[in-house]
Rosetta silent file (secondary structure, phi, psi, omega in degrees, C-alpha in Angstrom):
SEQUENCE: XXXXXXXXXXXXXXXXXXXXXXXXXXXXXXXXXXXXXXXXXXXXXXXXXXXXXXXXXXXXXXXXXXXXXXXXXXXXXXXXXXXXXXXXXXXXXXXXXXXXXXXXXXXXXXXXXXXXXX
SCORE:     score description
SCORE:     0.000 S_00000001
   1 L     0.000  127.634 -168.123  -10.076  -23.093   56.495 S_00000001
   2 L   -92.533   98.149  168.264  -10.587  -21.857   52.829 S_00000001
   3 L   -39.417   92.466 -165.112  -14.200  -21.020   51.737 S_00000001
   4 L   -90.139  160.465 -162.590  -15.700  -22.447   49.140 S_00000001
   5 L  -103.287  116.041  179.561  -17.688  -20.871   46.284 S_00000001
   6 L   -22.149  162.167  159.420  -21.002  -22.380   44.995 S_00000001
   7 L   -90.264  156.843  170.575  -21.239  -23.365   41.368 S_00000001
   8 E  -130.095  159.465  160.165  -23.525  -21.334   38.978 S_00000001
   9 E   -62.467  121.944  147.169  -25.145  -21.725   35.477 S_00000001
  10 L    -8.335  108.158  173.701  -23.140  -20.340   32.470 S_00000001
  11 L   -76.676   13.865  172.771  -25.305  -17.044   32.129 S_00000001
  12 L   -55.517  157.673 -179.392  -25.231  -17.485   28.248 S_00000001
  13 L   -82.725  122.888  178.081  -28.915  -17.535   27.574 S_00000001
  14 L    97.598  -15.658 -171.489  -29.510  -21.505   26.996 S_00000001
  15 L   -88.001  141.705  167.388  -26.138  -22.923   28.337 S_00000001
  16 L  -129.852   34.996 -136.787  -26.623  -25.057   31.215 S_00000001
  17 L   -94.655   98.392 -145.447  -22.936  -25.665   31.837 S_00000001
  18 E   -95.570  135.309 -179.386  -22.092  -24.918   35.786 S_00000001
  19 E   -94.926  153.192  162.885  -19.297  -22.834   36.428 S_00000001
  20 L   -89.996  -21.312 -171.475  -17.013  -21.299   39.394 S_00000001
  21 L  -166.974  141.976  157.150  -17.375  -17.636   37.803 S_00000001
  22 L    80.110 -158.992 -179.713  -18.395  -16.572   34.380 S_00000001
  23 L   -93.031  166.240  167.383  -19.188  -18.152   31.486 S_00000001
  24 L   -75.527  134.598 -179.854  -17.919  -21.548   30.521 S_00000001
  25 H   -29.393   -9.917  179.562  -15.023  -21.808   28.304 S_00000001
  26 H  -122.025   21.971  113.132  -16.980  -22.779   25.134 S_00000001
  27 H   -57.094  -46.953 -161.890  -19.180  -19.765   25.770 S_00000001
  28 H   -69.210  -54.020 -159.277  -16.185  -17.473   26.263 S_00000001
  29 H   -47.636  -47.736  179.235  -14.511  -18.906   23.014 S_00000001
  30 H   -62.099  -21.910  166.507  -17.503  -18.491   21.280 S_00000001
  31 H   -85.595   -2.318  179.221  -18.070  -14.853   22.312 S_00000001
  32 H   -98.581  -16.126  155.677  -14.720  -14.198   21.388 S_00000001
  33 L   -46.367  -30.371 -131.727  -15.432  -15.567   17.537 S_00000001
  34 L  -128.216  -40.257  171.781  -18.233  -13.760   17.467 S_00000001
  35 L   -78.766  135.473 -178.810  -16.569  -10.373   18.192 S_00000001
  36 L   -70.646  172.343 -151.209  -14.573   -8.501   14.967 S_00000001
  37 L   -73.232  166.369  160.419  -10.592   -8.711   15.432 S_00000001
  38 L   -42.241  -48.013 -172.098   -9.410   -5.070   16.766 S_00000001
  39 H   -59.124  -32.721  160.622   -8.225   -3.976   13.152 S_00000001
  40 H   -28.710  -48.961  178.513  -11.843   -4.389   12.082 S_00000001
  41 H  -107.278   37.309  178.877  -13.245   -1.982   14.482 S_00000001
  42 L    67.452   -1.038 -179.801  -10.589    0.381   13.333 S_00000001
  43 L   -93.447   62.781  129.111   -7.906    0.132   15.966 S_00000001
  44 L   -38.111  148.370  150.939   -5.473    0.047   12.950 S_00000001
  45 H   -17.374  -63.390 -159.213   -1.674    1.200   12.491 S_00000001
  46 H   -50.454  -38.039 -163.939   -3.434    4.911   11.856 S_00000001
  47 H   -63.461  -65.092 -140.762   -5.279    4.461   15.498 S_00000001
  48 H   -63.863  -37.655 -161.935   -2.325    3.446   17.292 S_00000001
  49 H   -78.824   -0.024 -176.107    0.295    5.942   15.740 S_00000001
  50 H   -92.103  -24.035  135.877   -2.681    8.941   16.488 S_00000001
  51 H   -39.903  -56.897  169.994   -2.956    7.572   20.210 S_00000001
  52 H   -62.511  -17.773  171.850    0.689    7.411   20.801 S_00000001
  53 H   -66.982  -49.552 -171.308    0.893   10.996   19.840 S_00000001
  54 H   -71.920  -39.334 -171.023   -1.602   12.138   21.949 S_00000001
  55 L   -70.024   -4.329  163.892   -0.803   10.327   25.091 S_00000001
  56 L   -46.128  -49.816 -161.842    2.741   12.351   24.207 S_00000001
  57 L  -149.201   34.143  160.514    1.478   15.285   25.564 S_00000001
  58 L  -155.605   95.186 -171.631   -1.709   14.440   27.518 S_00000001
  59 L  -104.778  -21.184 -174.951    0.376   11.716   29.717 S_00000001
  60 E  -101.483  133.253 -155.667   -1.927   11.948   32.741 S_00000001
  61 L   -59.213  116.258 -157.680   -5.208   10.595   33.008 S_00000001
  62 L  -116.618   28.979  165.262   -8.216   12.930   32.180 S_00000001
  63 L   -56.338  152.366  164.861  -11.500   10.692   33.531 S_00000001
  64 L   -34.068  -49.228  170.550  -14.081   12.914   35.816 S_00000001
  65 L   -65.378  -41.341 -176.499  -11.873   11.521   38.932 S_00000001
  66 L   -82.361  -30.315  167.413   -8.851   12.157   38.211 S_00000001
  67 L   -68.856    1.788  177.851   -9.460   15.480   36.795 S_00000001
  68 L   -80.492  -23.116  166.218  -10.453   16.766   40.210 S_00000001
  69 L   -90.304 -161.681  175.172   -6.915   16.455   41.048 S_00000001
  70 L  -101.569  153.449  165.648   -3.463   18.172   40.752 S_00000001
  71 H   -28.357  -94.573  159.110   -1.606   16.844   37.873 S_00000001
  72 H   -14.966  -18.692 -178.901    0.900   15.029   39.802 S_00000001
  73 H  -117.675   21.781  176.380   -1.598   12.945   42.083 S_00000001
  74 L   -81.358 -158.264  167.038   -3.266   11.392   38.640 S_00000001
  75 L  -112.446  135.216  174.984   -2.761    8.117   37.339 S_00000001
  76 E   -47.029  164.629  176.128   -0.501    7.948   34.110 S_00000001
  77 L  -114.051  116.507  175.428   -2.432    7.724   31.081 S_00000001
  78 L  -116.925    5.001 -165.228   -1.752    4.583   28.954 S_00000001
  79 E  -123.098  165.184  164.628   -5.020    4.324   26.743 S_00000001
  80 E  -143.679  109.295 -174.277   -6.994    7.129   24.828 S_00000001
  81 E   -74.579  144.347  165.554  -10.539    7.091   24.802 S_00000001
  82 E   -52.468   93.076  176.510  -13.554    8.043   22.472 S_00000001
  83 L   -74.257  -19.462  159.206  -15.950   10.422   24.346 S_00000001
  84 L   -85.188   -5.350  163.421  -18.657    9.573   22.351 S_00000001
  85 L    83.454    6.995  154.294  -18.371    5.620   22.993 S_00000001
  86 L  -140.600   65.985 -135.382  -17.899    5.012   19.328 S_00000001
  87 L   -36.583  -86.283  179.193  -14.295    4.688   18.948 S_00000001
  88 L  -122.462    7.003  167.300  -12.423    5.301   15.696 S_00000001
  89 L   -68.438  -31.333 -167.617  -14.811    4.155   13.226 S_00000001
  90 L   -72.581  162.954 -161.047  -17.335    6.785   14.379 S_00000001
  91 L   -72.293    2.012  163.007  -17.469   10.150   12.741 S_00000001
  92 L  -116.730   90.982  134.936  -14.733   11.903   15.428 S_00000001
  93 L   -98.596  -35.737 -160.972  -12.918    8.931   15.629 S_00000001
  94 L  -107.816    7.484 -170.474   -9.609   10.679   14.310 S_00000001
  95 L  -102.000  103.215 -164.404  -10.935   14.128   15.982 S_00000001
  96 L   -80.355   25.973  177.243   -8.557   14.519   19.364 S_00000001
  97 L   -96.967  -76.255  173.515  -11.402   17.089   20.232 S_00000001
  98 L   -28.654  -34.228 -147.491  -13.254   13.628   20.498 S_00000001
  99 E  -112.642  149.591  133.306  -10.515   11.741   22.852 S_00000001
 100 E  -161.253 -175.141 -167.330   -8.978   11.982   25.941 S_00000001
 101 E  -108.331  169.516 -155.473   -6.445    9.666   27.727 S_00000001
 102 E  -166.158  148.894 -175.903   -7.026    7.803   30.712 S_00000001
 103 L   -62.087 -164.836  164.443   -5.428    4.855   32.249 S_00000001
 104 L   -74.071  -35.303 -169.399   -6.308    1.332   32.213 S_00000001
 105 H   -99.959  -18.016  158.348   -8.726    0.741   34.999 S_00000001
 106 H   -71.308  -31.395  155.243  -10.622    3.896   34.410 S_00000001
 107 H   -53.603  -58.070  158.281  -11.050    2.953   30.854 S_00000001
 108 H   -36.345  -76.887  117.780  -12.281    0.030   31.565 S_00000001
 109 H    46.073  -83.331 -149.524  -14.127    1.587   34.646 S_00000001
 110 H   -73.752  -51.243 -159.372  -16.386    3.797   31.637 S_00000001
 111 H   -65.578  -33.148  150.277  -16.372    1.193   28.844 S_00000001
 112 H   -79.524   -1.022  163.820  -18.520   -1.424   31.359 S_00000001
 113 H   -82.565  -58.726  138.895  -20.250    1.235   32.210 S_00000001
 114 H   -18.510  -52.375 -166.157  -21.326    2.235   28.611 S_00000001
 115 L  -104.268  -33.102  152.433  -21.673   -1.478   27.508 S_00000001
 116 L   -44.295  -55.146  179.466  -23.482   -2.524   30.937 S_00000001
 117 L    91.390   -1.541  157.733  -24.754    0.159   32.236 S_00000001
 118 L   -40.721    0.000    0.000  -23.153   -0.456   35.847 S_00000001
């Protein structure tokens, strides 16, 4: 027997649109309008070809967790992060002193942590 999951209110502030998870689709569309396109926030051509460089020869992931480990038991690195949280617009954004690379779910992992605070 499969278990079903309550409905909730759309947490946009003011929406009163009930949901299985999240916001409701004309909340998410609208938060996604509302955010500037990638190239905007500077993840340009320049970003990508200075990221693909780096993750050249820092291929393994270099979050707090993973560095605790031997090379070999890390998770590949496919993304390369800002350590100051303000990615390449900010005043190291092109400074690989500033970066290091880290998969996907630990990036993520820091970046809801940072914009959440979880």
């Amino acid at each position: 027997m499969a278990s079903r999951k309550a409905m909730q209110v759309c947490p946009t502030p003011g929406c009163p649109t009930l949901t299985a998870s999240g916001r409701c689709p004309a909340c998410q569309t609208k938060a996604r309008a509302a955010r500037p396109q990638p190239n905007q926030r500077g993840y340009n051509t320049a970003w990508r070809k200075a990221s693909a460089e780096y993750l050249q020869t820092h291929p393994y992931c270099e979050c707090p967790t993973c560095a605790a480990l031997p090379q070999l038991q890390r998770d590949l690195a496919t993304e390369v992060d800002h350590i100051d949280g303000l990615g390449p617009l900010g005043p190291r954004g092109f400074d690989p002193s500033n970066w290091q690379a880290m998969s996907k779910r630990h990036h993520s992992r820091k970046t809801a942590a940072e914009t959440w605070g979880t």
